[in-house]
C-alpha positions in Angstrom: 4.3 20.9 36.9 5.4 20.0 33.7 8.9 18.6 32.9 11.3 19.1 29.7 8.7 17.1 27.7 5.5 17.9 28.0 3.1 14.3 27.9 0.9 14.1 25.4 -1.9 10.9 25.3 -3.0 10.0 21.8 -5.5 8.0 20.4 -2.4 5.5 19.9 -0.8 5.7 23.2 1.5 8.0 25.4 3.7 9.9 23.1 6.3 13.3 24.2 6.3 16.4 22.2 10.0 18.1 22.9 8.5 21.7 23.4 11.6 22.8 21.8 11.1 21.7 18.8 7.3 20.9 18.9 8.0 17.6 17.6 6.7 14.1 18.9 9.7 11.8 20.1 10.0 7.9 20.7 9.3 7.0 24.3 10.5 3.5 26.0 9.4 1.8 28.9 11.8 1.4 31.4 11.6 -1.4 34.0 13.7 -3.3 36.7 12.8 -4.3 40.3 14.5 -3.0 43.3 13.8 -3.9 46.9 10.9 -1.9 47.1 9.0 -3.8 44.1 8.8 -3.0 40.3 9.7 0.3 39.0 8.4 2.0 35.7 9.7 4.8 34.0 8.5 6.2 30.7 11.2 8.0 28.7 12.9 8.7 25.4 15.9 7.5 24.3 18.2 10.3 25.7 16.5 9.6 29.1 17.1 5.5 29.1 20.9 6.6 28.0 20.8 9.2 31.4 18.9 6.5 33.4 20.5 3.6 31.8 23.9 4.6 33.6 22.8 5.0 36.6 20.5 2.0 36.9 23.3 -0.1 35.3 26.0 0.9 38.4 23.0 -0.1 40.6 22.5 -3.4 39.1 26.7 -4.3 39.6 25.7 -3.6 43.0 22.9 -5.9 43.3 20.5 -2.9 44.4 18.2 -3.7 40.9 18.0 -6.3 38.8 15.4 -7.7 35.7 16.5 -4.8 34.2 14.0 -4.0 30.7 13.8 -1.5 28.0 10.5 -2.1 25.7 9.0 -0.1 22.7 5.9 0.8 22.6 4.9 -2.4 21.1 6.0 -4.3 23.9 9.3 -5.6 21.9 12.7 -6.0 23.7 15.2 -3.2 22.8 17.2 -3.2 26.3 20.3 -3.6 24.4 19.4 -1.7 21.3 20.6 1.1 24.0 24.7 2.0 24.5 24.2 1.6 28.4 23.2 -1.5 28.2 26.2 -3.0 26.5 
C-alpha cells in the first residue's frame, strides 16, 4: 500500500517521487536507538522536521538516544535540520 511518496530505487540509490508533483525529492536517513535496538527511517526533509519533533521530546526523556540524520552520501546533516537545534 503505498504512502504520500511513492519509493522509487534508481540506479543511484533509493530516491521519492512526490506523486503530486511527479518530482524526485531529497531523502535522509534517519537513525537513533531505543530500547528495542536501532531504528531506521528513510524520509525527506519535511518528514525528519515531523519526526524530528517527536523523536527529539523522546530523547529529553531518555526513551532514544544517538540520535542521526545522514544524506545519502553518508554525511552528517542532523543539525542542518530546525528540530534538531
Amino acid at each position: 500500500m503505498p504512502n504520500a511518496l511513492t519509493l522509487t530505487v534508481r540506479r543511484h540509490g533509493v530516491r521519492r517521487r512526490d506523486p503530486r508533483t511527479g518530482q524526485f525529492v531529497k531523502v535522509f536517513t534517519l537513525t537513533y536507538t531505543s530500547e528495542i535496538g536501532p531504528q531506521t527511517r528513510t524520509l525527506t526533509a519535511r518528514g525528519i522536521e515531523t519526526v524530528g519533533r517527536i523523536i527529539n521530546r523522546l530523547a529529553d526523556r531518555g526513551e532514544v538516544w544517538d540520535i542521526a540524520v545522514t544524506d545519502k552520501d553518508g554525511r552528517d546533516v542532523t543539525f542542518d535540520f530546525h528540530c534538531f537545534i
